[in-house]
C-alpha positions in Angstrom: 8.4 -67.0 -43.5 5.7 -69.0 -41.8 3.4 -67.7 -39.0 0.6 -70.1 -37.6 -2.0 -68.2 -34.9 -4.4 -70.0 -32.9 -4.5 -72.4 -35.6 -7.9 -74.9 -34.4 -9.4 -77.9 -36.8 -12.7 -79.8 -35.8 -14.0 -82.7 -37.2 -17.3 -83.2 -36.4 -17.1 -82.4 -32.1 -13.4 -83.9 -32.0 -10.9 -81.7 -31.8 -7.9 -82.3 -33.9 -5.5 -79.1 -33.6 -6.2 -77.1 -30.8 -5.7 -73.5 -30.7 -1.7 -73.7 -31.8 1.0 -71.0 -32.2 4.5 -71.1 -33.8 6.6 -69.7 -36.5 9.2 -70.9 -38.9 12.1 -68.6 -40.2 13.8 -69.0 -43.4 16.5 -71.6 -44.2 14.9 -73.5 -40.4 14.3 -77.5 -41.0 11.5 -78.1 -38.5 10.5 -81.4 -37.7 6.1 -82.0 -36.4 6.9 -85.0 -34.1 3.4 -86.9 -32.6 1.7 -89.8 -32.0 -0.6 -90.9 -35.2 -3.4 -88.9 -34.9 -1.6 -85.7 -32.3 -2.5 -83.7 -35.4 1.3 -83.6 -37.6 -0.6 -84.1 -41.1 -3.5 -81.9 -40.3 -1.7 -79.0 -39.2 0.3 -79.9 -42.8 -2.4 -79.7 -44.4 -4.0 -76.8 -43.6 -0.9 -75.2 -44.1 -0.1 -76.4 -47.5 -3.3 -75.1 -48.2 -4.6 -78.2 -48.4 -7.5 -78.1 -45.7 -9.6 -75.2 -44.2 -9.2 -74.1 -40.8 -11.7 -73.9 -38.2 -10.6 -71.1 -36.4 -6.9 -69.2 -36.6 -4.6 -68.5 -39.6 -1.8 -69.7 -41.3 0.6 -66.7 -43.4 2.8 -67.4 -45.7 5.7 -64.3 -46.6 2.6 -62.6 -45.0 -0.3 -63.8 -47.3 -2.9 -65.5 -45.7 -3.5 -69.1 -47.1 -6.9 -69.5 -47.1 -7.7 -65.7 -48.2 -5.1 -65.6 -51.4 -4.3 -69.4 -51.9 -3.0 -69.3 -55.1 -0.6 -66.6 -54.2 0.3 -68.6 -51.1 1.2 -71.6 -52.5 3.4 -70.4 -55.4 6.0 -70.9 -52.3 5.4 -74.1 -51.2 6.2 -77.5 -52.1 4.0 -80.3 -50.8 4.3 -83.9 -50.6 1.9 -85.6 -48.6 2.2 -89.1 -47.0 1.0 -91.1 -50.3 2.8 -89.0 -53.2 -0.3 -88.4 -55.7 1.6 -90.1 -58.8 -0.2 -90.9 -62.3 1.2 -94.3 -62.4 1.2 -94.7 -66.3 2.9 -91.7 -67.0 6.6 -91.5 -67.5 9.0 -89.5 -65.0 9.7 -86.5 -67.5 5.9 -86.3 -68.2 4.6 -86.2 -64.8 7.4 -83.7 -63.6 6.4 -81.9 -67.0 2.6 -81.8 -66.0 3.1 -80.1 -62.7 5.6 -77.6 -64.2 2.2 -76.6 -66.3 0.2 -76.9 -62.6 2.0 -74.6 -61.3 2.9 -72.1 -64.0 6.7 -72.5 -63.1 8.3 -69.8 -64.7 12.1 -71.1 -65.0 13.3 -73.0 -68.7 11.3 -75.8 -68.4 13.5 -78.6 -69.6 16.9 -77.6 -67.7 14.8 -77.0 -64.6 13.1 -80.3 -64.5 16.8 -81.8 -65.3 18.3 -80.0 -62.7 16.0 -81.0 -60.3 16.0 -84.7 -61.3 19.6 -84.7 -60.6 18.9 -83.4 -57.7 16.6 -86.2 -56.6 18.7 -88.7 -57.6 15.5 -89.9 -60.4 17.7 -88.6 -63.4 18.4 -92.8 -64.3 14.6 -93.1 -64.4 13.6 -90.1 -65.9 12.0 -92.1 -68.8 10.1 -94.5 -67.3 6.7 -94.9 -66.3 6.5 -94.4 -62.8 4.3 -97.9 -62.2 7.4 -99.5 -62.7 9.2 -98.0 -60.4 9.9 -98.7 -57.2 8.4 -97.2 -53.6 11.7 -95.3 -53.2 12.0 -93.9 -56.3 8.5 -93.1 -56.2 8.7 -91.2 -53.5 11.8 -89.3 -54.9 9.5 -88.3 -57.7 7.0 -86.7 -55.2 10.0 -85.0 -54.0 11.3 -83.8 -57.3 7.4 -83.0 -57.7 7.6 -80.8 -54.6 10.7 -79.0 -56.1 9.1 -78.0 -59.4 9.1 -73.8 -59.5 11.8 -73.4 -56.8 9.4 -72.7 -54.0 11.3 -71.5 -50.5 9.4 -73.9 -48.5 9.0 -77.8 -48.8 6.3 -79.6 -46.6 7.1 -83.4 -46.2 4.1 -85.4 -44.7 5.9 -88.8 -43.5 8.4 -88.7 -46.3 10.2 -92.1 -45.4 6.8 -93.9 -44.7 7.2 -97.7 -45.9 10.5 -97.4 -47.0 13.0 -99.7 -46.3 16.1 -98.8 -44.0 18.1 -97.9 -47.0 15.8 -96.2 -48.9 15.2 -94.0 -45.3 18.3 -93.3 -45.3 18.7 -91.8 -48.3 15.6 -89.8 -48.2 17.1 -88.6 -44.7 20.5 -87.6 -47.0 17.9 -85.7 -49.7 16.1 -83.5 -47.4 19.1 -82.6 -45.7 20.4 -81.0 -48.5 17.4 -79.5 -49.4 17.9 -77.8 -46.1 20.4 -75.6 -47.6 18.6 -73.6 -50.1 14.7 -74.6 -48.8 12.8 -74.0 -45.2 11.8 -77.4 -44.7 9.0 -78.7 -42.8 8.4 -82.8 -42.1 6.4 -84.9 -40.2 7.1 -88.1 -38.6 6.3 -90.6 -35.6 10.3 -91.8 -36.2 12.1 -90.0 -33.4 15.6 -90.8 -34.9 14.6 -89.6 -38.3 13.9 -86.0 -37.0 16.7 -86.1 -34.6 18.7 -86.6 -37.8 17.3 -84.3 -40.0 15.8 -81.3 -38.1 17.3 -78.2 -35.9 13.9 -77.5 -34.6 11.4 -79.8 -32.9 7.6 -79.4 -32.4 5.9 -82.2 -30.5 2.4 -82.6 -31.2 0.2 -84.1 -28.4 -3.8 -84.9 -28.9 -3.8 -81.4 -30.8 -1.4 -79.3 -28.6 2.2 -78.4 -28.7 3.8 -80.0 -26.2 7.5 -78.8 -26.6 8.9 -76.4 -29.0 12.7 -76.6 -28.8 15.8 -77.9 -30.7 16.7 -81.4 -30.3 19.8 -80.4 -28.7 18.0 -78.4 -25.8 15.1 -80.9 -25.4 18.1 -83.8 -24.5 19.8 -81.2 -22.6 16.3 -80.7 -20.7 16.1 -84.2 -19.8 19.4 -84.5 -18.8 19.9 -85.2 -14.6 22.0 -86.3 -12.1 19.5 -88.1 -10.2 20.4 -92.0 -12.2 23.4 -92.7 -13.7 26.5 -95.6 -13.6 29.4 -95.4 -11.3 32.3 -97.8 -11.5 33.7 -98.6 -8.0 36.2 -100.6 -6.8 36.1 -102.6 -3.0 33.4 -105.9 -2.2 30.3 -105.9 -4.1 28.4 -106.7 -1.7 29.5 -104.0 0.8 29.4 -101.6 -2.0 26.0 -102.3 -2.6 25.0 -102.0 0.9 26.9 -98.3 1.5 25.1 -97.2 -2.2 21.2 -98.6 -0.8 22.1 -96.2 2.4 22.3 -93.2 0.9 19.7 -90.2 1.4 17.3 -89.9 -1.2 19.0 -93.1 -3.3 16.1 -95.3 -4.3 17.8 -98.2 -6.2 21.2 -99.6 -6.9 21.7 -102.3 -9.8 25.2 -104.0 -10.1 26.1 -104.2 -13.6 29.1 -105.8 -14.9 32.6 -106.6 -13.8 35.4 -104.1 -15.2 37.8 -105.9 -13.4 38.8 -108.0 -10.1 36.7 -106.4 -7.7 35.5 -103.4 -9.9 31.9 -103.0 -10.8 29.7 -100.8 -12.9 26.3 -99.6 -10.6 23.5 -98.2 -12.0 22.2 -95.6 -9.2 18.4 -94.2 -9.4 17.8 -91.3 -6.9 14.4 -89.3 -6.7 13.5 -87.2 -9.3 15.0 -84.1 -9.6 17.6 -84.2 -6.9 21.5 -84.4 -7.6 22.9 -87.3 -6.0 26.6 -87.3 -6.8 28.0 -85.8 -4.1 26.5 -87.3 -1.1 27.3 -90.5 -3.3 30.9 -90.2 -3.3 30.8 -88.9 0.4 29.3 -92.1 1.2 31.7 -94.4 -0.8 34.8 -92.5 0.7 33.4 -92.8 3.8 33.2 -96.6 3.1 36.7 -96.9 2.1 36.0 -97.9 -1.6 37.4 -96.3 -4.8 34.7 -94.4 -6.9 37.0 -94.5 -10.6 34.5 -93.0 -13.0 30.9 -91.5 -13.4 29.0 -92.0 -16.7 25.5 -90.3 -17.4 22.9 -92.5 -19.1 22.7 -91.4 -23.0 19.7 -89.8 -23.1 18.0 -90.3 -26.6 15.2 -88.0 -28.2 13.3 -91.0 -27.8 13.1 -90.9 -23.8 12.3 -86.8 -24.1 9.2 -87.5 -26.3 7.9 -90.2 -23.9 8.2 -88.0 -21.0 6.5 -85.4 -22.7 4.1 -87.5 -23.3 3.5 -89.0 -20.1 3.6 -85.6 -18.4 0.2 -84.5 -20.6 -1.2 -87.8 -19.4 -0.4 -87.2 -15.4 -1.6 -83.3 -15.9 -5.0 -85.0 -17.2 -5.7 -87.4 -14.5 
C-alpha cells in the first residue's frame, strides 16, 4: 500500500532523512519511533504529501505522491502534531468543511455522524471547537483525518500534551482504527507504540536503525548473560562462589526471600550464556540454586541500545 525508496530530505546542508527504504502493507499499524529531530515528522510529511523530497519517492497504491498528489492523497488521512483547527467554528462545521476539501463522496451527514461516533466527539458535535478541550481537540483532528474513508491514517505525535487519560484513550481510538485503516504514527513515547503498533521503525539522525515488530526487537535483546537467581546457603559464601565464576563480572545481593535465601543479580560479559557454569559453580559449593528469573526487558532498553550502538559505530 505504501512503498518509500531512497527517500532523502535536506535542509539547507543538514541532512534530515537519509536515503531510507521500507514498505507498509494493508491493515499493518506501524509505529516511526526516534529521538526529536531523528526525522519521524519529516519522513510524515513528505509522505502525506505534505513536503517535497530531495531525492527518492514515496508511492501510494502505486501513485507517486509528488507526481499525482491529488490522486495520492484521496487515500490518506493526516493529522499532524498540532491538529490545524479553525477555533471559532463549530464541530459539525469544521468536519463539514473538510468533507467539501476533500470532495468526499459518501452521504455527507451520516458519514460525518458516523465518524463522530466513532471518535467519541458526537457529545460535542455542536460546539465551537475553542471551547473545547486539548483532548477533544485532538479527537476532532482525528475525526478530521477520517473524513472520505481513506485506507491509510498518518498520526504525527497524536497523544502530544495530553494528559495520561486522555493518552490513553487516544491509544484505545487508534487501536480500533487499526482494524479497518493502515495506520501509521509517530512518537518519542516508547510505551505508546509498544501498545499500539505491530511494526516498529526506529529512526536515528535520519537512518533506520531497526525495522522489526516489537515482539522480535525484545526477543533480540533478550540474553542470558545478567539475570536474578534465588539461592539458598550463607550470603556471604554465596557471594564469593558467584564473583569466581568464569566470565561473571558482577554479583549484587538483593533481597531476602527467606531465612538464608537470597535473590542475586548476576552480570556476565556481553553475549555469553552464563547459566550453566553458574549452577555448576553453586552445586559445586554446596548451595541450592531454587529459581532463575530473566530481567523484563522493556522496548525502552532496545531503543537505547539501538541508540547507543549508532553512537559507538561513529566514534
Amino acid at each position: 500500500m505504501i512503498t518509500v525508496s531512497h527517500l532523502t530530505k535536506y535542509y539547507g546542508l543538514r541532512k534530515a532523512v537519509n536515503n531510507i527504504s521500507f514498505s507498509v502493507e494493508a491493515g499493518q499499524v506501524i509505529g516511526l519511533l526516534g529521538l526529536n529531530g531523528a526525522g519521524k515528522s519529516t519522513t510524515m510529511n513528505i509522505m502525506a504529501g505534505c513536503l517535497s523530497s530531495t531525492g527518492g519517492q514515496v508511492l501510494i497504491d502505486g501513485i507517486d505522491i509528488e507526481e499525482e498528489p491529488e490522486k495520492a492523497k484521496g487515500n490518506i488521512g493526516y493529522l499532524p502534531e498540532i491538529p490545524p483547527l479553525y477555533a471559532d467554528m463549530k464541530v459539525c462545521e469544521y468536519l463539514s468543511f473538510v468533507y467539501e476539501l476533500k470532495k468526499a463522496k459518501q452521504r455527507r451527514l451520516p458519514h460525518l455522524e458516523e465518524i463522530s461516533g466513532k471518535t467519541g466527539i458526537d457529545g460535542v458535535y455542536r460546539r465551537l471547537i475553542k471551547n473545547l478541550s486539548k483532548g477533544y481537540r485532538q479527537r476532532v483532528g482525528l475525526a478530521a483525518a477520517l473524513v472520505g474513508n481513506p485506507g491509510i491514517l498518518i498520526l504525527d505525535e497524536p497523544t502530544v500534551g495530553l494528559d495520561p487519560a486522555q493518552i490513553l484513550e487516544i491509544r484505545n481510538l487508534i487501536k480500533s482504527f487499526g482494524r479497518d485503516h493502515t495506520v501509521i504514527l509517530s512518537s518519542h513515547i516508547l510505551s505508546e507504540i509498544q501498545a499500539v503498533c505491530n511494526r516498529v521503525i526506529v529512526l536515528n539522525k535520519g537512518d533506520i536503525a531497526a525495522d522489526d515488530s516489537p515482539l522480535n526487537l525484545l526477543r533480540t535483546m533478550r540474553n542470558y548473560s545478567s539475570y536474578i537467581a534465588v539461592v539458598e546457603g550463607e550470603a556471604e559464601k554465596v557471594l564469593q562462589t558467584l564473583s569466581a565464576v568464569n566470565d561473571v563480572e558482577e554479583v549484587k545481593q538483593l533481597e531476602m526471600e527467606s531465612e538464608n535465601v537470597y535473590e542475586y543479580h548476576i552480570s556476565g560479559r556481553k553475549e555469553r550464556d552464563i547459566r550453566k557454569s553458574v549452577s555448576a559453580a553453586l552445586s559445586s559449593g554446596g548451595f541450592l540454586l531454587l529459581n532463575t528469573k530473566q530481567e523484563d526487558v522493556s522496548l525502552e532498553n532496545v531503543f537505547i541500545e539501538l541508540i547507543n550502538a549508532d553512537r559507538e559505530s561513529e566514534l
